[in-house]
N, CA, C and O atoms as a GROMACS GRO file, in nm:
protein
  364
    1UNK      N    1  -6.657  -2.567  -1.324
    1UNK     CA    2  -6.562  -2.659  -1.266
    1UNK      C    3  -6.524  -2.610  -1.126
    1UNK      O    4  -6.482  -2.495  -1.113
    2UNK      N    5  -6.534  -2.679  -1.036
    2UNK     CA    6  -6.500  -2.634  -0.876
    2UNK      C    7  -6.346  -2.672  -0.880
    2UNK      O    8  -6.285  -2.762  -0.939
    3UNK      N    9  -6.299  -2.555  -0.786
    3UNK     CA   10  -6.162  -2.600  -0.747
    3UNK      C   11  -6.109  -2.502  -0.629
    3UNK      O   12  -6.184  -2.426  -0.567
    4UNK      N   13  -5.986  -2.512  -0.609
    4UNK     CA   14  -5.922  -2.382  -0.473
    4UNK      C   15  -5.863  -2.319  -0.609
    4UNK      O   16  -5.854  -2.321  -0.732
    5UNK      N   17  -5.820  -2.245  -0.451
    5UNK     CA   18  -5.698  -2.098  -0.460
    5UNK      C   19  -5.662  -2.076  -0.325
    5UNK      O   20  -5.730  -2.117  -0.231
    6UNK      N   21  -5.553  -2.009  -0.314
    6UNK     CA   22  -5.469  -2.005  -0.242
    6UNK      C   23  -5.426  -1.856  -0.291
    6UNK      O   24  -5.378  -1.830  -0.401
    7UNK      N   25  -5.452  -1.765  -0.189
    7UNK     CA   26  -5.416  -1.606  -0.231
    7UNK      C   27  -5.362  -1.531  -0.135
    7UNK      O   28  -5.424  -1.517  -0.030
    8UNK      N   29  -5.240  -1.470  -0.152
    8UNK     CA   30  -5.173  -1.368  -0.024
    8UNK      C   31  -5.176  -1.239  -0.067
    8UNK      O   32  -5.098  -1.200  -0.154
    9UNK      N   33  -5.292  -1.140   0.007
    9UNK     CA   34  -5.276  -1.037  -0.062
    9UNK      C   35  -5.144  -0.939   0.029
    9UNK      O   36  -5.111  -0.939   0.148
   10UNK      N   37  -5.108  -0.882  -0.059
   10UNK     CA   38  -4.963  -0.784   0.009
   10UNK      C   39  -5.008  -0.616   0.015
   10UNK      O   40  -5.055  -0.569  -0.088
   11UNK      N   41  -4.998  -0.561   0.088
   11UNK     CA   42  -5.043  -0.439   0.129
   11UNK      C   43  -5.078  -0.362   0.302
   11UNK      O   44  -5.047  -0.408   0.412
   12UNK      N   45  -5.147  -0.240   0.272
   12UNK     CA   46  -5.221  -0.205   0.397
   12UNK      C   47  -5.386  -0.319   0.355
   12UNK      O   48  -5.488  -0.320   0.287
   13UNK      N   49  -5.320  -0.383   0.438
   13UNK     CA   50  -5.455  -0.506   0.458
   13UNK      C   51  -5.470  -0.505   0.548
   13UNK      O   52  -5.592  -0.512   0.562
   14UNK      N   53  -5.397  -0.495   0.694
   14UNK     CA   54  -5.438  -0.550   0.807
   14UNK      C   55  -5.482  -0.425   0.884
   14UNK      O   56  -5.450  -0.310   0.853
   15UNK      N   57  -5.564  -0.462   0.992
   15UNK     CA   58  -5.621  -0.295   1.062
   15UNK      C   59  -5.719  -0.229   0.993
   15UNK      O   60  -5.774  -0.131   1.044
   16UNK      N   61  -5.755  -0.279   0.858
   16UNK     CA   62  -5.849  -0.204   0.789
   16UNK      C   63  -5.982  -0.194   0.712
   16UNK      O   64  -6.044  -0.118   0.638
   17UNK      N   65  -5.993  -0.353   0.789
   17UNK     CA   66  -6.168  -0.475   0.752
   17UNK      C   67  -6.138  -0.524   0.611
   17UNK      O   68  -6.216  -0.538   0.517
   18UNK      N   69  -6.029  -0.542   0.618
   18UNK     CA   70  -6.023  -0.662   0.461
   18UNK      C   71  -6.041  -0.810   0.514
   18UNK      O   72  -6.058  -0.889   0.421
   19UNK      N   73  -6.041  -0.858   0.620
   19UNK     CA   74  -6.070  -0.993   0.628
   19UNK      C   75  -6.218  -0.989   0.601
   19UNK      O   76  -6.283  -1.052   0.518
   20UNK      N   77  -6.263  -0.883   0.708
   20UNK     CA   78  -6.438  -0.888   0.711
   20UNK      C   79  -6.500  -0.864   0.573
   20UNK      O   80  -6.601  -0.920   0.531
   21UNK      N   81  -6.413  -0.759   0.498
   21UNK     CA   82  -6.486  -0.766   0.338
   21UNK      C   83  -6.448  -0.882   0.257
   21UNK      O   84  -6.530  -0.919   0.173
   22UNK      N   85  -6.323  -0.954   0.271
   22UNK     CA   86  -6.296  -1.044   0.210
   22UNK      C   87  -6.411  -1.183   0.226
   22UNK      O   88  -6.454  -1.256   0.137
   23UNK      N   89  -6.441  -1.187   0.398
   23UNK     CA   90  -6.556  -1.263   0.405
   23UNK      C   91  -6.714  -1.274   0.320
   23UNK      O   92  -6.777  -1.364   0.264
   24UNK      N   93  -6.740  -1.100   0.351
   24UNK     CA   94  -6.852  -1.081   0.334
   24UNK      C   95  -6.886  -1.097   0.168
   24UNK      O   96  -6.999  -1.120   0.125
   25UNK      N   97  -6.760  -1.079   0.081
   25UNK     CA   98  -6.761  -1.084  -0.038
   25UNK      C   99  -6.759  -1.284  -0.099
   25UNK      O  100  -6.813  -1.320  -0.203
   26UNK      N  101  -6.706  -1.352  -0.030
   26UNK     CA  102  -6.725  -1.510  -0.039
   26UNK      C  103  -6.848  -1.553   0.018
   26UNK      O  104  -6.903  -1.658  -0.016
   27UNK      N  105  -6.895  -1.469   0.109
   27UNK     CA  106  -7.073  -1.523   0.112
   27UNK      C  107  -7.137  -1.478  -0.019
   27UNK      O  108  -7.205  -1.543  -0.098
   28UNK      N  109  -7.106  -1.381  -0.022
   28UNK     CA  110  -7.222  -1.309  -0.147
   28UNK      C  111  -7.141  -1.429  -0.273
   28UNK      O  112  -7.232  -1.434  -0.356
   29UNK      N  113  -7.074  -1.484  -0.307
   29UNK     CA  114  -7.064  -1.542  -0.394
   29UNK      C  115  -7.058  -1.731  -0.357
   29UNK      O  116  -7.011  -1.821  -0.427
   30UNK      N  117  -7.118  -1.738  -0.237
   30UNK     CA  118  -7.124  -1.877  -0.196
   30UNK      C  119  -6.988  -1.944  -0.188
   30UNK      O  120  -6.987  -2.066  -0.176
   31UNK      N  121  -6.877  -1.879  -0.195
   31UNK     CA  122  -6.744  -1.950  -0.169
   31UNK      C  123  -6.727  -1.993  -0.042
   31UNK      O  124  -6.813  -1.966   0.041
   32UNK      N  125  -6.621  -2.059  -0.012
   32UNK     CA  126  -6.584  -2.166   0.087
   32UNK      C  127  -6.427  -2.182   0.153
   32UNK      O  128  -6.355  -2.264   0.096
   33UNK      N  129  -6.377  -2.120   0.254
   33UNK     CA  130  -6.287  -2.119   0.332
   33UNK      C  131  -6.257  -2.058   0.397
   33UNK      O  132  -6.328  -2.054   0.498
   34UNK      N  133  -6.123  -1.959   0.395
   34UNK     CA  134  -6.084  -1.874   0.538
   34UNK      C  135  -6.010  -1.789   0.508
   34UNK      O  136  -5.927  -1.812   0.420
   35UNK      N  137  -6.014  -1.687   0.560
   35UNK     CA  138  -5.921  -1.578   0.521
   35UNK      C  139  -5.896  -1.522   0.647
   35UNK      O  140  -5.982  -1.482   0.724
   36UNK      N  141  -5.736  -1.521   0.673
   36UNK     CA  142  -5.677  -1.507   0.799
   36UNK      C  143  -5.510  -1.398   0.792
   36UNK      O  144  -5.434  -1.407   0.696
   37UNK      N  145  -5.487  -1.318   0.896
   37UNK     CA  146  -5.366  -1.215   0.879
   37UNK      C  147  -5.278  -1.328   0.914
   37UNK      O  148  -5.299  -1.434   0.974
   38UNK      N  149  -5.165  -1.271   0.854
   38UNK     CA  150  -5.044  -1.318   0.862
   38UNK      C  151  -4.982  -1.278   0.916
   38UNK      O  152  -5.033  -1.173   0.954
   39UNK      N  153  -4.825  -1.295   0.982
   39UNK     CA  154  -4.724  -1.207   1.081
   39UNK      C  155  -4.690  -1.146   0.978
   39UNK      O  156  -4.692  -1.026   1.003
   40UNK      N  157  -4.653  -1.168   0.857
   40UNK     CA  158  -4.579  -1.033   0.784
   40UNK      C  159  -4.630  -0.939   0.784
   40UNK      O  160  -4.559  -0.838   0.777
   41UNK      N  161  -4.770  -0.924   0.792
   41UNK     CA  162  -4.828  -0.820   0.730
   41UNK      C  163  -4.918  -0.855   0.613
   41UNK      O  164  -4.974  -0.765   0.552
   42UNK      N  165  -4.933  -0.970   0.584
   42UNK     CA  166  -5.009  -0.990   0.447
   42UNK      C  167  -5.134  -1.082   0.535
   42UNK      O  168  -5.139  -1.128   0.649
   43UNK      N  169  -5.239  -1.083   0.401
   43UNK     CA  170  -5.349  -1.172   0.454
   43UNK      C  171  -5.371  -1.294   0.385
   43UNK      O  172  -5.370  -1.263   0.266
   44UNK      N  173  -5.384  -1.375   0.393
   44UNK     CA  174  -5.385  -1.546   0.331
   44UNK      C  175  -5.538  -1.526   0.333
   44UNK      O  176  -5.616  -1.479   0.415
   45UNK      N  177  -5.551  -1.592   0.190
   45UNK     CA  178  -5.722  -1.607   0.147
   45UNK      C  179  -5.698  -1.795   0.092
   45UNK      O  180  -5.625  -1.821  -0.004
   46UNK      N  181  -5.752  -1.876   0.150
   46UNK     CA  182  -5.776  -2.060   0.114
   46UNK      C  183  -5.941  -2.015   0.098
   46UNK      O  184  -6.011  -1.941   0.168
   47UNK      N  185  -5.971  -2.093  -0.026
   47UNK     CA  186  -6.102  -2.049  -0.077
   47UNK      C  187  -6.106  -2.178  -0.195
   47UNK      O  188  -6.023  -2.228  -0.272
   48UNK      N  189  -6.260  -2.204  -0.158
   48UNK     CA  190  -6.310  -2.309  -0.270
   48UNK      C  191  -6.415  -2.288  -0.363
   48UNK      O  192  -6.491  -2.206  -0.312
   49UNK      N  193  -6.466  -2.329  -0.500
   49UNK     CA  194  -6.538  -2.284  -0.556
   49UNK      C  195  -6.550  -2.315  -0.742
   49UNK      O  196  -6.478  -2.390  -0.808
   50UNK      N  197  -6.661  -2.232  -0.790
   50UNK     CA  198  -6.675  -2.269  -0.924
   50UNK      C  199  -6.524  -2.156  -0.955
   50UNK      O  200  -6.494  -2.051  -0.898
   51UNK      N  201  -6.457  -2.227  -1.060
   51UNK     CA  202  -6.353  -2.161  -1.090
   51UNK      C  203  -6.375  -2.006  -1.148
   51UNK      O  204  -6.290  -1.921  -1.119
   52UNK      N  205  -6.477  -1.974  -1.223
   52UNK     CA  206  -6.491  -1.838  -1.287
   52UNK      C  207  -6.517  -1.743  -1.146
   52UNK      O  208  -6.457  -1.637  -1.126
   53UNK      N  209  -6.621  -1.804  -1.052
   53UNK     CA  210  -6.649  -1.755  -0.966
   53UNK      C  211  -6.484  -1.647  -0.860
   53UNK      O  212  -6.474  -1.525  -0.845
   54UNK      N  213  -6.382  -1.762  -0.808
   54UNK     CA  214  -6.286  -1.762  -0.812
   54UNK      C  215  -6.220  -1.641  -0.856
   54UNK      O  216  -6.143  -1.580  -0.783
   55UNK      N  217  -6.250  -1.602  -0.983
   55UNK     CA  218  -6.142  -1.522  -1.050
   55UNK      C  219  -6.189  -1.389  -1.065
   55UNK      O  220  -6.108  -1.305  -1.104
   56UNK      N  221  -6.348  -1.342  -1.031
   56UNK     CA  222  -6.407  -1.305  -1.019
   56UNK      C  223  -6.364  -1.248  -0.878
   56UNK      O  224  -6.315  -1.136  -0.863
   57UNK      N  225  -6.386  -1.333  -0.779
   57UNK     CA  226  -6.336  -1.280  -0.658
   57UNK      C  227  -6.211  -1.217  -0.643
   57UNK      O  228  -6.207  -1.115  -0.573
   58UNK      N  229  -6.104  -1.261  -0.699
   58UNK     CA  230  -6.005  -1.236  -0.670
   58UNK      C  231  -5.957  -1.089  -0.722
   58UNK      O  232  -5.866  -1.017  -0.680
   59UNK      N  233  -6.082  -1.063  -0.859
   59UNK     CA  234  -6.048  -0.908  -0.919
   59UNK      C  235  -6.154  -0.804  -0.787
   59UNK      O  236  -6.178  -0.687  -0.816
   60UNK      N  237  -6.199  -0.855  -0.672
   60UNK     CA  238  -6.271  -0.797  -0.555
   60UNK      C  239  -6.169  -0.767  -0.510
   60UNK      O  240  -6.132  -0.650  -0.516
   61UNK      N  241  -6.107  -0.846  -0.461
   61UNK     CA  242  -5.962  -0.868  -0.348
   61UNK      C  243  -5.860  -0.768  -0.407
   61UNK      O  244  -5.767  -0.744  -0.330
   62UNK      N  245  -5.857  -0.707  -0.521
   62UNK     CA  246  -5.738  -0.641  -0.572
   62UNK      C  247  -5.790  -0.516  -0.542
   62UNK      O  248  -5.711  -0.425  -0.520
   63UNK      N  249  -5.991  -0.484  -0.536
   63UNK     CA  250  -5.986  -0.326  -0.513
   63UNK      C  251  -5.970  -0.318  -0.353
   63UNK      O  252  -5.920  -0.213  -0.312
   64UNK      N  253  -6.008  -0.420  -0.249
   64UNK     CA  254  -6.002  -0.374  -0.131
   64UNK      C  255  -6.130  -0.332  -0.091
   64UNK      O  256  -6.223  -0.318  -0.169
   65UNK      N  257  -6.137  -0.306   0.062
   65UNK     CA  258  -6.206  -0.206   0.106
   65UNK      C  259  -6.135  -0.096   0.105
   65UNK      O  260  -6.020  -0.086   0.063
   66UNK      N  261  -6.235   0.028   0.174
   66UNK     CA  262  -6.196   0.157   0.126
   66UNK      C  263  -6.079   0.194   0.202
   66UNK      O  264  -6.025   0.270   0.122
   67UNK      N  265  -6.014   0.191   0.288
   67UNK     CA  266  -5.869   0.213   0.358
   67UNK      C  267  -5.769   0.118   0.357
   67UNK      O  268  -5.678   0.122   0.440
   68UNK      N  269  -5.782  -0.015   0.224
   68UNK     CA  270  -5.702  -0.049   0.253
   68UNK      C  271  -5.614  -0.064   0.116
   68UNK      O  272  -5.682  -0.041   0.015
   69UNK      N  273  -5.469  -0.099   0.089
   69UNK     CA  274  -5.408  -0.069  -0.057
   69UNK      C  275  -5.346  -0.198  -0.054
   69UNK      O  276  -5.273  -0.259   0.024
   70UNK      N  277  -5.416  -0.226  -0.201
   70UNK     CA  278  -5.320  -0.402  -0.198
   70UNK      C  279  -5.205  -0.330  -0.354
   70UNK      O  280  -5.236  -0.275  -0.460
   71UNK      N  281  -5.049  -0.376  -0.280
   71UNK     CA  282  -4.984  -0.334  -0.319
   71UNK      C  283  -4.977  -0.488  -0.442
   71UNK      O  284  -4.961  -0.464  -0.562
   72UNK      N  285  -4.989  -0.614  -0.402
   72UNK     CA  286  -4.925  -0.765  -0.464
   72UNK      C  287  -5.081  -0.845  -0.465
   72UNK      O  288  -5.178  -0.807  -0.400
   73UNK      N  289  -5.076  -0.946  -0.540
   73UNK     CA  290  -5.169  -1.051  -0.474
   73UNK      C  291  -5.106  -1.160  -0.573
   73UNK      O  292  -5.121  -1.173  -0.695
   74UNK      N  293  -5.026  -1.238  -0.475
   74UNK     CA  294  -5.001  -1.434  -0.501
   74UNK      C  295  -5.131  -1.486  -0.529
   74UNK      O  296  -5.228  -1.457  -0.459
   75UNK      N  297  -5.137  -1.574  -0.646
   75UNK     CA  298  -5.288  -1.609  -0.652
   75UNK      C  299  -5.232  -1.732  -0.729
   75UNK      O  300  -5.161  -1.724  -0.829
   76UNK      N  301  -5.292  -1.901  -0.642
   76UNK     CA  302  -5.234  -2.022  -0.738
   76UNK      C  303  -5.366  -2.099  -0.729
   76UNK      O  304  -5.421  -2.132  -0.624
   77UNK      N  305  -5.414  -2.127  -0.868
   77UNK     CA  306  -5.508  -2.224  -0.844
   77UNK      C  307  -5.492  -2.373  -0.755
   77UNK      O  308  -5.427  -2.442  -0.834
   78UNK      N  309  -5.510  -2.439  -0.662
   78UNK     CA  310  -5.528  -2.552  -0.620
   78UNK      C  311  -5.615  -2.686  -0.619
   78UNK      O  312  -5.736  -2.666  -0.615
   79UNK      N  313  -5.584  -2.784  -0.622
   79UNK     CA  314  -5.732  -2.890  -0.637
   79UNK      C  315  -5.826  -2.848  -0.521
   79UNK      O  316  -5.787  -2.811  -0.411
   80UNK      N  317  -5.935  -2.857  -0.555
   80UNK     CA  318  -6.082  -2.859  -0.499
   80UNK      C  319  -6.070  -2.978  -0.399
   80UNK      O  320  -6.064  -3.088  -0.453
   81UNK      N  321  -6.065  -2.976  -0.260
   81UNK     CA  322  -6.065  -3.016  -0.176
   81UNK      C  323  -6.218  -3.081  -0.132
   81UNK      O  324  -6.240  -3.202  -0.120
   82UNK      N  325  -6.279  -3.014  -0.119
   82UNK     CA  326  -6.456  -2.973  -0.068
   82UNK      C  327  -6.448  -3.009   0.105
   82UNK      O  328  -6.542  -3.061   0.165
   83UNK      N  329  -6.315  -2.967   0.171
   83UNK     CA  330  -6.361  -2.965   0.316
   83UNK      C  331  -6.391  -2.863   0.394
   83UNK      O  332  -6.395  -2.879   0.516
   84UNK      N  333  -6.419  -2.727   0.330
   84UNK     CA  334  -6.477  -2.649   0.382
   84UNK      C  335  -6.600  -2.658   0.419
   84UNK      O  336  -6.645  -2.751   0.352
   85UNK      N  337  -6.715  -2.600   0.512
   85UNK     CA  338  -6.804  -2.584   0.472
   85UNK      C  339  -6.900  -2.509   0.477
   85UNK      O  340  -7.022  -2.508   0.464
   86UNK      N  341  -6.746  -2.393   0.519
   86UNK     CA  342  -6.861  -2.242   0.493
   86UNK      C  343  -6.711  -2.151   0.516
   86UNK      O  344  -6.607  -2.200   0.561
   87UNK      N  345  -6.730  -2.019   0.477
   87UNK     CA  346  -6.620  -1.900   0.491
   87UNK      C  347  -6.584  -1.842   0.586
   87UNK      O  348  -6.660  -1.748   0.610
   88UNK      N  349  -6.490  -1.852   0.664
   88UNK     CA  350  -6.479  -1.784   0.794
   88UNK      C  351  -6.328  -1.677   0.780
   88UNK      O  352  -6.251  -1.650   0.688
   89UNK      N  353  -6.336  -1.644   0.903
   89UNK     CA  354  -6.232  -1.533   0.947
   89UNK      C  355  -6.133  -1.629   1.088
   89UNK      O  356  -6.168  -1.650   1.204
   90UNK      N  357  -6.025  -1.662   1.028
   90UNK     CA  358  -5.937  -1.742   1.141
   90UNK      C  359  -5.815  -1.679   1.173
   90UNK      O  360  -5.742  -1.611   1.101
   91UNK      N  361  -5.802  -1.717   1.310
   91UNK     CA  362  -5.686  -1.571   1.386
   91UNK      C  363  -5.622  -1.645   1.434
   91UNK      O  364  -5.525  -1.610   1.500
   0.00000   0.00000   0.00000
């Protein structure tokens, strides 16, 4: 079943290639949207996809890359949009 998510991870995320792994990890699984820093300090992940896929990713997003510590992660399923149409990094 395709659908979103909508994910803020909370931590040392920023400064430390979690967007770029967060990317590189939604290619390798053919997902679909954007993952971009936030002013707080957190990183916003909008992402589309087969739902298992999804949840799958999101247990990626909790180890991080290697310098960075996700202290939280907000994670809400959303309807499947399909206007992505590919994964990027937006600033």
């Amino acid at each position: 079943m395709m659908t979103g998510a909508h994910i803020r991870v909370v931590g040392r995320v920023q400064g430390v290639g979690f967007r770029y792994f967060a990317m590189r990890h939604a290619n390798d699984y053919g997902l679909k949207g954007y993952v971009k820093n936030l002013a707080d300090g957190s990183v916003e992940v909008r992402i589309e996809g087969e739902k298992e896929v999804i949840e799958h990713y999101k247990t990626i997003l909790e180890q991080g890359p290697g310098f960075s510590l996700v202290d939280n992660i907000d994670f809400t399923f959303e309807p499947y949009t399909a206007k992505y149409q590919k994964f990027s990094v937006e600033y």
